[in-house]
C-alpha positions in Angstrom: 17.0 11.1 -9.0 15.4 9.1 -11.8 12.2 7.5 -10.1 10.7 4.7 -12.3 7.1 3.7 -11.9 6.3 -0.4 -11.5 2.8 -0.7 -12.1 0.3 -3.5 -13.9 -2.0 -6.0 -13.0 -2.0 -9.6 -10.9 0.6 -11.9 -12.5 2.2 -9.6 -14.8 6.0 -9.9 -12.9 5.7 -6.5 -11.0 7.5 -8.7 -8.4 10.6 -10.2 -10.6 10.9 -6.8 -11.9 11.1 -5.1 -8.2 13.7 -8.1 -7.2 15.9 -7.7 -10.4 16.4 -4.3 -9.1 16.4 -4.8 -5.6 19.3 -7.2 -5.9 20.8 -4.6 -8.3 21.0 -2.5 -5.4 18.5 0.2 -6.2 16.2 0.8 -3.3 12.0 -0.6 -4.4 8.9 1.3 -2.8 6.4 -1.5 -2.7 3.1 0.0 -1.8 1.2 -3.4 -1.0 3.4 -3.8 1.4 2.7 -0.6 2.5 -0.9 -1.2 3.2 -0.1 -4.5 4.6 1.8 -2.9 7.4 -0.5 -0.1 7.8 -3.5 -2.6 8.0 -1.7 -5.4 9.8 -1.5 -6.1 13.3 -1.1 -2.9 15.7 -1.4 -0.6 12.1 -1.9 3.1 12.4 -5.4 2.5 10.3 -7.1 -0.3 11.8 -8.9 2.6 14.2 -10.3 4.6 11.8 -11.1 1.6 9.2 -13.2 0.6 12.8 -14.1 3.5 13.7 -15.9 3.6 9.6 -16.6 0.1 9.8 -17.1 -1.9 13.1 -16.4 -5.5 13.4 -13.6 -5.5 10.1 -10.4 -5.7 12.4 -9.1 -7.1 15.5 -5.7 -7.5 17.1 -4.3 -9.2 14.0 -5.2 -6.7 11.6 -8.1 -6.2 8.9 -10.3 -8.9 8.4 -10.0 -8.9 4.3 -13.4 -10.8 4.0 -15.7 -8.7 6.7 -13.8 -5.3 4.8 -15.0 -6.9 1.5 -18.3 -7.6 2.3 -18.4 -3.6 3.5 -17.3 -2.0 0.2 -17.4 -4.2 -2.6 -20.8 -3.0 -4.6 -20.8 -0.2 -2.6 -19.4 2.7 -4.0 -19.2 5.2 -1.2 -18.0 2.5 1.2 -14.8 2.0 -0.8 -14.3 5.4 -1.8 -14.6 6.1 2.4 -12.3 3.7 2.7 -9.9 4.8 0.1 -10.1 8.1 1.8 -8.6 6.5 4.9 -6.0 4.2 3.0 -4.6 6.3 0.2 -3.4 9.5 1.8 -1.2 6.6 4.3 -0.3 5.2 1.5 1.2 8.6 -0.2 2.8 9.5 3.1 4.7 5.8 3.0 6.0 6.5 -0.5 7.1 10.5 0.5 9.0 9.2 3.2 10.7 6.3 1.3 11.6 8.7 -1.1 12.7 11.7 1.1 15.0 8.6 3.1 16.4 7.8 -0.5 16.9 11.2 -2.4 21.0 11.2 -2.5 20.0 7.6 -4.7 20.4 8.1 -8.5 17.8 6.1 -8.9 14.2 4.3 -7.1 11.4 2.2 -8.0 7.8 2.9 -6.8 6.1 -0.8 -7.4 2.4 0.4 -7.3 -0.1 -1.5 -9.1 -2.5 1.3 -8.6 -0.2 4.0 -10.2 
């Protein structure tokens, strides 16, 4: 399996990119997504980002501004919480790619590579 890596910045095309293959056919990891789901409503995280940080989820998943306020300019908050979200993360992309390994080829879009 050839596994190509989509990575770069806000507004670079990471997304065209991802779709020009997607509608080729070959099957595209996109780890925002990933941490969408995981952080979204009913998302395996949302206890333990609470449990870390009260008051930064509900129901209907993280609330981005109350999680900002928490770790942005502060260094061992977001590393904490990067301890929490990363290792999901990996476990998301190892299972895409076990589910996909007869495939010749896959895309992991992570902007974060």
């Amino acid at each position: 399996m050839i596994v190509i890596g989509l990575t770069g910045s806000i507004g670079m095309g990471k997304s065209a990119v991802a779709g020009m293959f997607r509608s080729l056919g070959v099957p595209v990891f996109d780890a925002d997504a990933a941490v969408h789901r995981l952080q979204g409503p009913g998302g395996r995280l949302l206890p333990a980002i609470e449990a870390l940080f009260p008051g930064t989820t509900s129901a209907a998943g993280i609330d981005r501004a109350a999680i900002g306020k928490a770790v942005f300019d502060n260094a061992p908050a977001l590393a904490a919480l990067e301890r929490i979200v990363h290792p999901a993360v990996a476990e998301e992309r190892r299972s895409f790619l076990r589910r996909h390994r007869s495939r010749p080829i896959v895309v992991l879009d992570i902007p974060l590579l």
